[in-house]
C-alpha positions as CSV (number, residue, x, y, z in Angstrom):
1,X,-16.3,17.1,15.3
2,X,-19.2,17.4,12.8
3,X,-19.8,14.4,10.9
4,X,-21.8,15.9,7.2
5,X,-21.2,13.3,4.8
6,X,-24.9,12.0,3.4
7,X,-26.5,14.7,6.1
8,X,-29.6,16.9,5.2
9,X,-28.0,20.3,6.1
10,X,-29.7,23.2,6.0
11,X,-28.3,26.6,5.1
12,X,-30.0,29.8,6.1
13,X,-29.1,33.5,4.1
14,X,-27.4,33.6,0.9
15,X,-25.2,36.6,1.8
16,X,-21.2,35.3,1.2
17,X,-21.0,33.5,4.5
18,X,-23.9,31.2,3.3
19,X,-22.9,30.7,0.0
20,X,-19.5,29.7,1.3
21,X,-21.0,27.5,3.9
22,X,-23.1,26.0,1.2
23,X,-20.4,25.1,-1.3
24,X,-18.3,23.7,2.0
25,X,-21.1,21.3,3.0
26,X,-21.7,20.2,-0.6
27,X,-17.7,19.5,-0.8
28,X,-18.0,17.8,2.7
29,X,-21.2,15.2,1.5
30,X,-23.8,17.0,2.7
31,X,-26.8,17.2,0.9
32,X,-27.5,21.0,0.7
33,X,-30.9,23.1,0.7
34,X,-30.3,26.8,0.8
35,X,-33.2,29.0,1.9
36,X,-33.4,32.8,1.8
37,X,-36.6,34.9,2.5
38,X,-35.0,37.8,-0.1
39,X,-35.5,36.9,-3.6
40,X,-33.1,40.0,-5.5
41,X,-30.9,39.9,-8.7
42,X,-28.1,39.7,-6.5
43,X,-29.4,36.5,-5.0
44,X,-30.6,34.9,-7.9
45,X,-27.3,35.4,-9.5
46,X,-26.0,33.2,-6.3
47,X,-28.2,30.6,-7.1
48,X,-27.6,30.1,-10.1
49,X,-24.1,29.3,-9.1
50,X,-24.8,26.9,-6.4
51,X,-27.7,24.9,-8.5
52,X,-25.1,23.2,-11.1
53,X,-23.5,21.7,-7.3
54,X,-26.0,19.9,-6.6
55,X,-27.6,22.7,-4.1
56,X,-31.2,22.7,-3.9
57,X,-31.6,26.4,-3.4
58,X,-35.1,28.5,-3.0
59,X,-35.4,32.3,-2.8
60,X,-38.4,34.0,-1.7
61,X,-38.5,31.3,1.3
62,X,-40.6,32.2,4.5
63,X,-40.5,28.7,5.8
64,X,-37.8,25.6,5.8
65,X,-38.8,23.1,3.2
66,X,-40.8,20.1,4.7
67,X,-37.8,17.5,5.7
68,X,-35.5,16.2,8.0
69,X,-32.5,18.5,8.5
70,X,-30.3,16.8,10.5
71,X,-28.7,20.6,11.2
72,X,-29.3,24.1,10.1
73,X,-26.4,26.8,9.3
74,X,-27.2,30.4,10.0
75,X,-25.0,32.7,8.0
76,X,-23.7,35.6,9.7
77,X,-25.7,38.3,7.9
78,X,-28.8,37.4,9.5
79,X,-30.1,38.2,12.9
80,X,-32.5,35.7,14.9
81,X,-35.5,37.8,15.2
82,X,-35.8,36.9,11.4
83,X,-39.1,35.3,10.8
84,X,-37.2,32.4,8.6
85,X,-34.9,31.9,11.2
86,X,-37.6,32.1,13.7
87,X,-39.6,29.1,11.6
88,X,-36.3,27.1,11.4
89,X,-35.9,27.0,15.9
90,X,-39.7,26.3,15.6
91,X,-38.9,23.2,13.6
92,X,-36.6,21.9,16.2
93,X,-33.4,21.0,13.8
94,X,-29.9,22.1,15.7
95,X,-29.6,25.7,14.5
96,X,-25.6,27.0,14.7
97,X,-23.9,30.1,13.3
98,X,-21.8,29.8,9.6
99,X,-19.0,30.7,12.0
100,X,-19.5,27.9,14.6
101,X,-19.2,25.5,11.7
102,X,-15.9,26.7,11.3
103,X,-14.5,26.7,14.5
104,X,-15.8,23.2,15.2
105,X,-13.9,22.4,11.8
106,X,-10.9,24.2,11.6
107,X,-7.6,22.8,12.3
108,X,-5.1,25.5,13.6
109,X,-5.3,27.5,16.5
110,X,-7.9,29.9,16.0
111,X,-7.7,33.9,17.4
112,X,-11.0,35.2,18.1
113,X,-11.7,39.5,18.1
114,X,-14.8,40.6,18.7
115,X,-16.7,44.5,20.1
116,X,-18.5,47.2,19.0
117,X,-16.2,49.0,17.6
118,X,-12.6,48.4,15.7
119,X,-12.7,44.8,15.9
120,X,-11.9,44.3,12.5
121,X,-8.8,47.2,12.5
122,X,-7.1,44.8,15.5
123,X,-7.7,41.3,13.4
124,X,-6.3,43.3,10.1
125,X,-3.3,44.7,13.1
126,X,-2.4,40.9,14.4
127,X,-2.9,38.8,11.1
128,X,0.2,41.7,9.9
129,X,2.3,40.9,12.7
130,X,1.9,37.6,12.6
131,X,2.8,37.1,8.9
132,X,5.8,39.8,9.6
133,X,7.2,37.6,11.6
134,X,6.7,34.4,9.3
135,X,3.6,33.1,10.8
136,X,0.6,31.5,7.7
137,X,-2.3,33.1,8.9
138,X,-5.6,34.0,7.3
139,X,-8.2,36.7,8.2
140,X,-11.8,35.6,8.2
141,X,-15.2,36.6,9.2
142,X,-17.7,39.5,9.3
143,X,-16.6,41.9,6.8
144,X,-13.4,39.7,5.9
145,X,-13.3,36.5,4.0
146,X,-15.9,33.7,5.3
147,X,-15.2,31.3,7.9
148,X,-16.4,28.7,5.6
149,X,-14.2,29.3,3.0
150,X,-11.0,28.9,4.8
151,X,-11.7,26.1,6.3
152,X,-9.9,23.4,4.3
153,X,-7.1,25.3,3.8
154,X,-6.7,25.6,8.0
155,X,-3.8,22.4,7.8
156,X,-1.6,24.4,6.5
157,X,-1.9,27.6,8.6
158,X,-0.5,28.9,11.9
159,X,-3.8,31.0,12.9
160,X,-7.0,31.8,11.9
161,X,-7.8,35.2,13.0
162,X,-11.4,35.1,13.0
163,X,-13.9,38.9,13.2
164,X,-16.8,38.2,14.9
165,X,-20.1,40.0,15.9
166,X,-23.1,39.5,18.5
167,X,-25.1,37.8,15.8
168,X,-22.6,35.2,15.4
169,X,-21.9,34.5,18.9
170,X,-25.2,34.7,19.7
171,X,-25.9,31.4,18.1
172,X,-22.3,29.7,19.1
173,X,-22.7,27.2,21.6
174,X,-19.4,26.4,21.6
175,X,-16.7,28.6,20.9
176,X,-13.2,28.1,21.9
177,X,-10.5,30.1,20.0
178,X,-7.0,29.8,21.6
179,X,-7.4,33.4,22.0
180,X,-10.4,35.7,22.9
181,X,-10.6,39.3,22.6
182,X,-12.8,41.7,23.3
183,X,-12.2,45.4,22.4
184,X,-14.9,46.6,23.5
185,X,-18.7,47.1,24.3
186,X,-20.8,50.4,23.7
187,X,-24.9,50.0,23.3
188,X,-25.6,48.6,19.4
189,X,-28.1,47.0,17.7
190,X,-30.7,47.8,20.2
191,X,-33.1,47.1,18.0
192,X,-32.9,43.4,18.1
193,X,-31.0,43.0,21.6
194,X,-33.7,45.3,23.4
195,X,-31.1,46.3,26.2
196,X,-27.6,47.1,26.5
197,X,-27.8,44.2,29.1
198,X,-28.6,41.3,26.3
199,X,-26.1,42.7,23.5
200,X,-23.3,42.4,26.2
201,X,-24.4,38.6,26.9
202,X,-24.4,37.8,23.4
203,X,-20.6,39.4,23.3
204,X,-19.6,37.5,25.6
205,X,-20.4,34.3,24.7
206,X,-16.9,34.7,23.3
207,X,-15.8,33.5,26.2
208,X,-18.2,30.8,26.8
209,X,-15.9,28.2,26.7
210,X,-12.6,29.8,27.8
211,X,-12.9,32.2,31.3
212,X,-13.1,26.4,33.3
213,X,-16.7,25.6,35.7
214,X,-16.4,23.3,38.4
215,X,-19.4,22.4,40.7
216,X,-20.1,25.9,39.9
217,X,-16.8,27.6,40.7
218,X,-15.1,29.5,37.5
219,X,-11.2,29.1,37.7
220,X,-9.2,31.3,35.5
221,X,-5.8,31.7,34.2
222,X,-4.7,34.9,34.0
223,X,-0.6,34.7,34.8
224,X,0.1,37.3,31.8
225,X,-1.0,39.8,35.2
226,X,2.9,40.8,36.6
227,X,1.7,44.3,37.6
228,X,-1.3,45.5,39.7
229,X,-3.0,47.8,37.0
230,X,-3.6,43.8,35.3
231,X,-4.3,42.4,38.5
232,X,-7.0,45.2,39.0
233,X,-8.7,44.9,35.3
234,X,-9.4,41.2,36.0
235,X,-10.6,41.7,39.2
236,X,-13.1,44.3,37.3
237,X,-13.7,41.6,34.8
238,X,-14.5,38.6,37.0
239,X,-17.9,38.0,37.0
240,X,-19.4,39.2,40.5
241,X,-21.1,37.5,43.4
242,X,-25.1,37.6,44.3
243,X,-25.7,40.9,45.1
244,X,-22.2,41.9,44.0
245,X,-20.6,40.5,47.2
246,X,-17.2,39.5,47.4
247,X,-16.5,36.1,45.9
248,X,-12.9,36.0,44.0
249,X,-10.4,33.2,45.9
250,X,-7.5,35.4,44.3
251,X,-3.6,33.4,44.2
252,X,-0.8,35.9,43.9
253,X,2.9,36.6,44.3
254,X,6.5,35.9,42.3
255,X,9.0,38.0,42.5
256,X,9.0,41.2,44.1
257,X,9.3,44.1,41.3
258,X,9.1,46.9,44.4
259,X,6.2,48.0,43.1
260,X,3.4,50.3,45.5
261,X,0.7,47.5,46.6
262,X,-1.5,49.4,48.1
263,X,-3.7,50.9,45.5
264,X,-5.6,47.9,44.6
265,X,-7.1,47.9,48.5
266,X,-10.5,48.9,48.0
267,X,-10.9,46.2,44.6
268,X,-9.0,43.7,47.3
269,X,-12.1,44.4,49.9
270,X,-15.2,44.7,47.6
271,X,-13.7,41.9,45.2
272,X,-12.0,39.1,47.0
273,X,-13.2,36.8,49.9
274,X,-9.6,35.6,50.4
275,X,-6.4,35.6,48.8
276,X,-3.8,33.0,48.4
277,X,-0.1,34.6,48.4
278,X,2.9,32.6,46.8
279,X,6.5,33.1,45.9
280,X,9.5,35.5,47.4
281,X,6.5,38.5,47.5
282,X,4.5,37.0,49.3
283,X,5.3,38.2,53.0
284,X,5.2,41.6,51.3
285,X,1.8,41.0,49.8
286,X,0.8,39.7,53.3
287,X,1.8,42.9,55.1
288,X,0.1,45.3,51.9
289,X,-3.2,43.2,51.4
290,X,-4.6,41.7,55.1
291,X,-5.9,45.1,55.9
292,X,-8.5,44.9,53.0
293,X,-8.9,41.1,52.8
294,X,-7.9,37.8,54.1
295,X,-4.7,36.6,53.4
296,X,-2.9,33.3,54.0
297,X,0.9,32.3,52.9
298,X,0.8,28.8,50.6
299,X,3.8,27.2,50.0
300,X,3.5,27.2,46.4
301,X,1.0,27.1,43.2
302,X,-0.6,23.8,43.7
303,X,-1.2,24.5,47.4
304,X,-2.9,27.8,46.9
305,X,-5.0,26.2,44.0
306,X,-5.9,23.3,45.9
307,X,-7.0,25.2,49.4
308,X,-9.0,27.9,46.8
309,X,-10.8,25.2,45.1
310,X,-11.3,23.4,49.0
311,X,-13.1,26.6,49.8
312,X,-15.0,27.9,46.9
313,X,-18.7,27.4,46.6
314,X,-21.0,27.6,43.5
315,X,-21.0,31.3,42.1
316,X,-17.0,31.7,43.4
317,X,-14.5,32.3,41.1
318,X,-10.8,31.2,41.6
319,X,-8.3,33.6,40.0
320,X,-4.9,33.1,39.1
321,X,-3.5,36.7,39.0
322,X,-0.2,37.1,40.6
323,X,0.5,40.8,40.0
324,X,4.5,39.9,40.1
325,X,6.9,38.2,37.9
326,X,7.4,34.5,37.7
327,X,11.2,34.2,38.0
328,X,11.2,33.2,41.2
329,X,9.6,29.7,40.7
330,X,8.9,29.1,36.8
331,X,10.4,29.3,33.6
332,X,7.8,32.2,32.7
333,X,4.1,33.5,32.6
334,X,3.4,30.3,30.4
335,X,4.9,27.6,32.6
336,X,2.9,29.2,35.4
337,X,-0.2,29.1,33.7
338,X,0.6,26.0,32.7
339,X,0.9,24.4,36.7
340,X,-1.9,26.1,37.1
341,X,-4.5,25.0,34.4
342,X,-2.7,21.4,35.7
343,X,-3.5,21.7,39.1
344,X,-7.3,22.8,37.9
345,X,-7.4,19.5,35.3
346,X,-6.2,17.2,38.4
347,X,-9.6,18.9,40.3
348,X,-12.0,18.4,37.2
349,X,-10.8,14.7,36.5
350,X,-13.8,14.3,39.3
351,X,-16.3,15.8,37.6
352,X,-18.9,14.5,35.4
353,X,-18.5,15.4,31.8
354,X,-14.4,14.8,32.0
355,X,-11.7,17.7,32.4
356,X,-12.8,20.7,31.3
357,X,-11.2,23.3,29.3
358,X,-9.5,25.8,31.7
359,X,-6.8,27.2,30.1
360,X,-9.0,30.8,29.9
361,X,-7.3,34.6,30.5
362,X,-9.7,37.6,31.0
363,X,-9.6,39.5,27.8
364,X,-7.5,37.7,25.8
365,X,-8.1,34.1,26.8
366,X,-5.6,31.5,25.8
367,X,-5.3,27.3,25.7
């Protein structure tokens, strides 16, 4: 948790995310500089209204003022390559996105939508559901209201449903929404990002926090798979092995839904170095899967998770996807994931740092 009161804080870009984070820091006990490199009507008109706060404010800027920032705020308008922004990370002074100053802030569970494309049609589609079925939400970020400005009033809410963009995430060290989603990725803003490859990194440092990392192995939570078509997307989405080799520890079964298993076979062979098979499936599972990839019988959950975790090196990844229902052992898909993300917190109470958040699903990742 930030600690601003009596801080030197300052705020980079006076678009509405910076003005918001402004008068927020000001109402917080920060003492406020706000720096733009623009100097329009537009922005002197902002000014003017932040000056009679007590805001130091200068327009025209192409360096920070010569002080001590204990933190800088970039708002969400402005790219890194700017050179302002570029003389701010020369300076040294902890540089995070308006938008990481709310999560860090906020206090309600916080939904988190982010790609190229139609990100903010799907926060506008959830924040209606969830206030249709009698849920206080609010919509922020991007092109919606600022993070900044919702803040305070986060008590009293359900969920924040939050739009974000590569910019933002890109300077987000640590984001962790209760729920991650990522619509999708098509090349954009090439211009800055310089490769398809960079703009997808800075996407998905939605996830940063989420998708837990142990000695180098990633576990992951994904019990909301009961078919194979989910089972196959986060095999897809797992991050791969050096030079793409197999290296998913994959823990599977429930209850038989007498569903065709062969067709994941050849994601089961380039994907997984062994798989983990639990509940009344299982022998079914066995008889399907050890022509593409090993396959051994566990007793239950916390055997699989603990035998993965015995066996994964750095680089692994150990993947809670059963591909069946849960009836046969747990209440549902939750109380699953819930042994699960247990079982994984039991592990990382041996690692340095303390237990680590691991409570992540591919795609839409969830605490």
């Amino acid at each position: 948790m930030l600690e601003l009161a009596d801080k030197q804080v300052l705020v980079i870009g006076f678009g509405r995310p910076g003005q918001a984070a402004c008068e927020f820091l000001r109402r917080s006990g920060a003492r406020v500089t706000g720096v733009d490199q623009a100097n329009t009507e537009d922005l002197r008109n902002r000014a003017d209204e932040l000056r009679p706060l007590g805001i130091e404010v200068t327009l025209g800027a192409s360096a920070p003022p010569a002080r001590d920032f204990s933190l800088a705020v970039l708002s969400s308008a402005l790219p890194m390559n700017v050179p302002l922004v570029e003389a701010v990370r020369r300076t040294g002074v902890p540089l995070i996105s308006e938008l990481e100053l709310g999560l860090q802030l906020s206090e309600c569970l916080c939904i988190a939508i982010g790609g190229t494309n139609g990100k903010g049609t799907t926060a506008e589609l959830v924040e209606r559901v969830l206030a249709s079925n009698h849920r206080k939400t609010a919509l922020s970020g991007d092109l919606a209201r600022p993070v900044c400005a919702t803040i305070e009033h986060t008590k009293e809410l359900d969920y924040l449903i939050l739009q974000t963009d590569a910019f933002q995430l890109e300077m987000t060290s640590l984001p962790r929404p209760s729920i991650a989603v990522l619509t999708n990725l098509t090349p954009d803003h090439l211009d800055h990002y310089g490769s398809r490859d960079n703009y997808v990194r800075a996407n998905a440092r939605l996830f940063r926090n989420q998708i837990a990392e142990i000695h180098g192995v990633q576990f992951i939570n994904d019990s909301k798979a009961t078919n194979l078509d989910a089972l196959g997307s986060a095999l897809r989405a797992a991050r791969s092995g050096p030079g793409g080799e197999a290296n998913v520890w994959l823990i599977a079964g429930g209850r038989d839904k007498g569903q065709e298993l062969h067709p994941v076979g050849t994601l089961l062979t380039n994907r997984v170095k062994h798989a983990f098979l639990v509940g009344e499936t299982s022998k079914r599972l066995y008889a399907a899967w050890s022509v593409f990839t090993p396959c051994t019988i566990s007793s239950s959950l916390l055997e699989a998770v603990a035998e993965a975790a015995r066996n994964a090196v750095s680089g692994d990844v150990v993947l809670l996807s059963p591909a069946c229902s849960n009836c046969d052992q747990f209440r549902n898909h939750q109380h699953r994931g819930e042994v699960f993300c247990q079982a994984v917190k039991s592990i990382g109470r041996g690692v340095p740092g303390g237990t680590p958040n691991i409570n992540g699903r591919i795609g839409t990742a969830q605490r």
